[in-house]
C-alpha positions as CSV (number, residue, x, y, z in Angstrom):
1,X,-11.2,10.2,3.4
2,X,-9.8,6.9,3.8
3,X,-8.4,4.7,0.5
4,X,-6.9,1.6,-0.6
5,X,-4.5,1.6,-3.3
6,X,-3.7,-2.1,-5.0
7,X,-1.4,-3.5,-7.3
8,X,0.4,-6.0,-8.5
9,X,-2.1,-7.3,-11.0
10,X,-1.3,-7.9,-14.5
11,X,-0.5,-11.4,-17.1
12,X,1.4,-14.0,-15.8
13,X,1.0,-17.5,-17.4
14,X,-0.7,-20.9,-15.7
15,X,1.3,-21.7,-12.8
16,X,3.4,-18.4,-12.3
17,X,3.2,-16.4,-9.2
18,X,1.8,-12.6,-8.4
19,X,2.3,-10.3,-5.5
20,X,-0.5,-8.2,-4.9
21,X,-0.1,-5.3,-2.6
22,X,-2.9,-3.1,-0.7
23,X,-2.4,0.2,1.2
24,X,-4.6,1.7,3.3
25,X,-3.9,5.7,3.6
26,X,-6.5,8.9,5.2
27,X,-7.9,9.6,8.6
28,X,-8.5,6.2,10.3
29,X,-8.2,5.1,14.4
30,X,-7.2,1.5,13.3
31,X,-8.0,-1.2,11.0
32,X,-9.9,-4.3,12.1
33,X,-9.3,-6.4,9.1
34,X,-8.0,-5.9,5.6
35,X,-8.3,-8.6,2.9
36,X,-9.1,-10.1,-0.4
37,X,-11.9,-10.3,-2.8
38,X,-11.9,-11.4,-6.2
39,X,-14.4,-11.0,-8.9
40,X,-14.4,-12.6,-12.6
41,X,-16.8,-11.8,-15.2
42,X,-20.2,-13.3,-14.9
43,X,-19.8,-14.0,-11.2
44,X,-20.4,-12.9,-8.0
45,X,-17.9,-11.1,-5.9
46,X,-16.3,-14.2,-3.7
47,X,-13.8,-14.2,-0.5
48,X,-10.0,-14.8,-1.3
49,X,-8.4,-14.0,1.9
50,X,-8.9,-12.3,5.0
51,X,-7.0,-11.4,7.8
52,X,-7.9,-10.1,10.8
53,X,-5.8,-7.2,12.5
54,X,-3.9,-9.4,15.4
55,X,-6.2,-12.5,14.9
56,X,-6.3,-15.3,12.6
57,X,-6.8,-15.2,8.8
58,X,-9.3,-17.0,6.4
59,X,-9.0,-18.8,3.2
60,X,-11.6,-19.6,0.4
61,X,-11.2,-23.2,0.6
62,X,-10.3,-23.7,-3.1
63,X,-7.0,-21.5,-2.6
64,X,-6.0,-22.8,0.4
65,X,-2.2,-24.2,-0.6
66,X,-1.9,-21.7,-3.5
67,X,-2.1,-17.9,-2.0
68,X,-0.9,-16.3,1.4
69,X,-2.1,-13.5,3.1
70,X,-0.3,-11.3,5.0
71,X,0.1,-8.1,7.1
72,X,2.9,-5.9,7.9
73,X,3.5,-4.5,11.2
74,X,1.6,-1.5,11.4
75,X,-1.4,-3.1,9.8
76,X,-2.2,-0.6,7.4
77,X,-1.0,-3.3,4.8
78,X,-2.1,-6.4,3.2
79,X,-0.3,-8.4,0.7
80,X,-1.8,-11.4,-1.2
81,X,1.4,-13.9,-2.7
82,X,-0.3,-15.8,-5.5
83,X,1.5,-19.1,-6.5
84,X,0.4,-22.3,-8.7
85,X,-1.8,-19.7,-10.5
86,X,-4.7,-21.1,-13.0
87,X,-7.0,-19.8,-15.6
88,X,-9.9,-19.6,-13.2
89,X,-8.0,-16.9,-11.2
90,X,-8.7,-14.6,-13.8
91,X,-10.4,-11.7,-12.5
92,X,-10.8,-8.0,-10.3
93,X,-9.0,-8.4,-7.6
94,X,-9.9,-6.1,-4.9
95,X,-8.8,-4.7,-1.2
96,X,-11.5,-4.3,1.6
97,X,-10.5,-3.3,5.0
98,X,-12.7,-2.8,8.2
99,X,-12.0,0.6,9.4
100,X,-12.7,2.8,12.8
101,X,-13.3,6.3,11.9
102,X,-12.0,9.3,14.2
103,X,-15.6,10.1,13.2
104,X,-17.0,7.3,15.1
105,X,-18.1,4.3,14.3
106,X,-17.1,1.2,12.3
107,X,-16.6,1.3,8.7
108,X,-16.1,-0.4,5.5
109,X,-13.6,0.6,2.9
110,X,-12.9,-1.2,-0.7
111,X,-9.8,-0.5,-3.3
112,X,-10.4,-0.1,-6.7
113,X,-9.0,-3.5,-8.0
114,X,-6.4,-4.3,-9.6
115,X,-6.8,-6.9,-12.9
116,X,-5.0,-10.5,-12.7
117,X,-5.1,-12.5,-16.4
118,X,-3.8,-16.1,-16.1
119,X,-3.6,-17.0,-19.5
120,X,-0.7,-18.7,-21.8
């Protein structure tokens, strides 16, 4: 069984920073991409970040400027550096990571989430 374990999450006032940390941990060949998704109240899940194991990485455009992505180097890590935070970054933040399976095949995996309040 493969998992994702986040956090970091918790209060931090309008314009403070967060570290969020993801760890992926089981029976897995490698990891293709791990990343970011966020979800407030009312709303859809939408993209944060994601990067791609070796390749490039992606940024909602709204947070492009404000919040880093990044991998360590055996890949079964993602961290997400949250700076300039606002109000409308309230939400679930969760882990998702692409994942080959000794099993076979392709597979995707999300975290639990881990709760970020941006509030004074």
């Amino acid at each position: 069984q493969v998992q994702l374990v986040e956090s970091g999450g918790g209060l931090v006032q309008p314009g403070g920073s967060l570290r969020l940390s993801c760890v992926a941990s089981g029976r897995m060949i490698s990891i293709n991409a791990m990343g970011w998704y966020r979800q407030a109240p009312g709303k859809e899940r939408e993209l944060v970040a994601n990067s791609i194991s070796g390749g490039p990485t992606y940024y909602a455009d709204s947070l492009m400027g404000r919040f880093t992505i990044s991998r360590d180097n055996a890949e079964n890590t993602v961290l997400l550096q949250m700076n300039s935070l606002k109000p409308e970054d309230t939400g679930v933040y969760y882990c998702r990571a692409g994942i080959h399976m000794y099993a076979g095949g392709f597979r995707e995996v999300w975290g639990q989430g881990t709760l970020v309040t941006v509030s004074s």
